[in-house]
N, C-alpha and C positions, 0 to 999 in steps of 0.2 A: 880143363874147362871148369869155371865156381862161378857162383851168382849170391857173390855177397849182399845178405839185409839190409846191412845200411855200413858206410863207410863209417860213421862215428864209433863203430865199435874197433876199441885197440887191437883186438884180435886179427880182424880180417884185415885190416892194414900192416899189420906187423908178417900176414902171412904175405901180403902181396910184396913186401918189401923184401921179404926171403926168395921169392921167385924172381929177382933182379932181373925184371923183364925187358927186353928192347925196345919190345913194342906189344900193347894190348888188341885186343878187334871183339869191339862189343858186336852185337846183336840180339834184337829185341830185348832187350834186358829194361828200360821203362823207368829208370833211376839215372839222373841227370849226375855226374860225375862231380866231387871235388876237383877243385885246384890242385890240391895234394896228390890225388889219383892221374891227374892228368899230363901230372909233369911229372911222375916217375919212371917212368918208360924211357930211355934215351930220345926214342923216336916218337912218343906221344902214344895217343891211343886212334884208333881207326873203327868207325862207325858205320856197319850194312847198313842201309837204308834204304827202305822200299820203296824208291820216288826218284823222279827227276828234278832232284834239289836246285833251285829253292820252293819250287813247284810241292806242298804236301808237306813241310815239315811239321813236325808233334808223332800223336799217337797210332793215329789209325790212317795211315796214307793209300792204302790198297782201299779200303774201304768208301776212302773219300774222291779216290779216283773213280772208283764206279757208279757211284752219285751223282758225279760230276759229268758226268757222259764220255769221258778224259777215252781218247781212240789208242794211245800208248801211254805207258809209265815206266816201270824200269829200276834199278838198282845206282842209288849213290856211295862210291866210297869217299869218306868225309872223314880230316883230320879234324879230332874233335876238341871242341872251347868248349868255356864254359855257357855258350848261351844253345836254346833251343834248337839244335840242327841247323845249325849256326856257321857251322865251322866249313873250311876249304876242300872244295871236293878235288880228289887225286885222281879218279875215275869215274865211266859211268858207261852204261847200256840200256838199251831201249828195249822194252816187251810192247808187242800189241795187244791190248784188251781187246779180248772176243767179245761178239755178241751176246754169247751163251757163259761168260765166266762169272763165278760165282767168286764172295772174298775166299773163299777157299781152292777153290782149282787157281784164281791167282796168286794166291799166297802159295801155293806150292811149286809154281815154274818160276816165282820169282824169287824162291828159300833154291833153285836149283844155279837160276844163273848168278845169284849171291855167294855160293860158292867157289862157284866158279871166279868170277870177278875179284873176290878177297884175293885168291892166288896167283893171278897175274900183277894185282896193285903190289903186293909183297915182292914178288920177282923182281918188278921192271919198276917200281918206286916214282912212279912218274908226279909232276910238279904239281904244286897244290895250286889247284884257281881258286879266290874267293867267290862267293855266290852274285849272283845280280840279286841286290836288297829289293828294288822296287818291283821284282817279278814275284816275289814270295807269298807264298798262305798259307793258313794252318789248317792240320788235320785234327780236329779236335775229338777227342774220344769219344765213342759210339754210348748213346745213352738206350735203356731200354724204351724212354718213351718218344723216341725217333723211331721208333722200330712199328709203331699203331700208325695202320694205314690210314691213310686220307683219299677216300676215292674221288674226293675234288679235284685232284692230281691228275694230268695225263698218263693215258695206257704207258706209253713207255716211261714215265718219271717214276710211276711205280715200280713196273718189271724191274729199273736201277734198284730201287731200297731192296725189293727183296731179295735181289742178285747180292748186294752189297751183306745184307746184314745172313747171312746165309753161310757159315754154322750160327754166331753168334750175333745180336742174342735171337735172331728169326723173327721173320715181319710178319706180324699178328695182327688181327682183325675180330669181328667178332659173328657168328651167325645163328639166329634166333636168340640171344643172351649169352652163348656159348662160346668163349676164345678159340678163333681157327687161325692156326698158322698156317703161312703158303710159303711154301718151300721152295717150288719152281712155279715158274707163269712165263706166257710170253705177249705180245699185243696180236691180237686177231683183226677180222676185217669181220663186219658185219654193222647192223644200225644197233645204234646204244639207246640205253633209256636214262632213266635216273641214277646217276652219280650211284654208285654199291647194288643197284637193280642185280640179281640175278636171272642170268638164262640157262636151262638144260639147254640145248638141243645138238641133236645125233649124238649122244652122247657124250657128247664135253660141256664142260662147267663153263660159263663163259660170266663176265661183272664187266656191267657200265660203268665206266670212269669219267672225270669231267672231260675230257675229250679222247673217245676211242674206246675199244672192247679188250678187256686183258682176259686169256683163257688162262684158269686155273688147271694146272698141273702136277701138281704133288702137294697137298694138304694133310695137316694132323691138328683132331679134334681135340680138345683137353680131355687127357685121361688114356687117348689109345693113340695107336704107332703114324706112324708117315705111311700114306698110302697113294696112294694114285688117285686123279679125280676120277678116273673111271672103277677105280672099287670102292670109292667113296659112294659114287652113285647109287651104287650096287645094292648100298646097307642102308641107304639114307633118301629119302621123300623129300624133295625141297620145294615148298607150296609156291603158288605164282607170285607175283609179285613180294616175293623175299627181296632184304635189302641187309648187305653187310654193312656192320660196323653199325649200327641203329639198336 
């Protein structure tokens, strides 16, 4: 396994060309292949991809699926060109996006059937389909200031972003002038107030959004750890009518 800097260097081409490979199988590797790279391989190179291609191609396709409300996604194996996740997929499988998955717990049953999947497309070589052009969209890469809530959002649009951006970069808000990330949420039942209104009550965290109640459940203040809203509570007074992100 190597994850050369950048192809223009004579080095790491002269080394891949000593490895007289048959065939390549990137993943996440984030660097779009020469021509040179992609035709030395007898059999070309072959591309994990975390998506139901053409559904998600670019960067961040776990990520965009969970934004997306997207109920399944799944792994594409893709003979690869030179255009953007582009090329002919050989195989592919479906994952269901849970309720409750974060880009991380999907990122990691879908780095498992990714595995998986690369060694039967190698085995059984199966025939490469071109993509449907007209069904395609991008996954464009996660910026940090996608990640600042917007409590104009409905309870569950929200719950997506911070399910989605969750390890990185974490969906941030702000409370009394202070950045609070929210780690985990989910949307509650109860009557809302004002768009970022905060509610104690029984002791859970609960924020009016523009339509519906999201209960905060794993929060970290700037400066200290990930805690729970209920030991958050514990150490922290939050006056009546407080309003995140204000």
């Amino acid at each position: 396994m190597a994850q050369p800097a950048k192809f223009t260097d004579p080095d790491a081409m002269a080394w891949l060309q000593s490895m007289a490979p048959e065939v390549m199988v990137v993943a996440a590797y984030g660097l779009r292949l020469p021509k040179a790279v992609l035709t030395l391989p007898a059999h070309g190179c072959l591309n994990i991809h975390a998506s139901l291609l053409p559904r998600w191609r670019g960067a961040a396709p776990i990520q965009r699926a969970i934004l997306a409300g997207d109920t399944e996604t799944g792994i594409s194996i893709m003979q690869m060109d030179e255009g953007l996740d582009t090329g002919a997929v050989r195989m592919r499988a479906t994952l269901p996006v849970a309720a409750d998955d974060t880009a991380a717990s999907l990122h990691d049953r879908l780095a498992t059937l990714g595995g998986e999947l690369i060694v039967s497309a190698l085995r059984d070589w199966p025939p490469a389909v071109p993509q449907q052009v007209s069904a395609a969209c991008y996954a464009a890469k996660i910026s940090k200031a996608e990640a600042v809530i917007d409590w104009q959002e409905t309870a569950e649009a929200i719950d997506r972003r911070i399910r989605a951006y969750n390890p990185v970069p974490g969906a941030v808000s702000t409370l009394e002038g202070k950045a609070l990330k929210i780690w985990r949420a989910r949307p509650a039942a109860g009557p809302a107030g004002l768009a970022g209104s905060v509610q104690v009550r029984d002791g859970r965290l609960l924020v009016s959004c523009g339509s519906g109640l999201l209960e905060l459940l794993e929060v970290q203040q700037a400066g200290s750890k990930r805690v729970s809203a209920e030991a958050y509570l514990a150490g922290h007074t939050i006056a009546p009518a407080t309003r995140l992100g204000i």
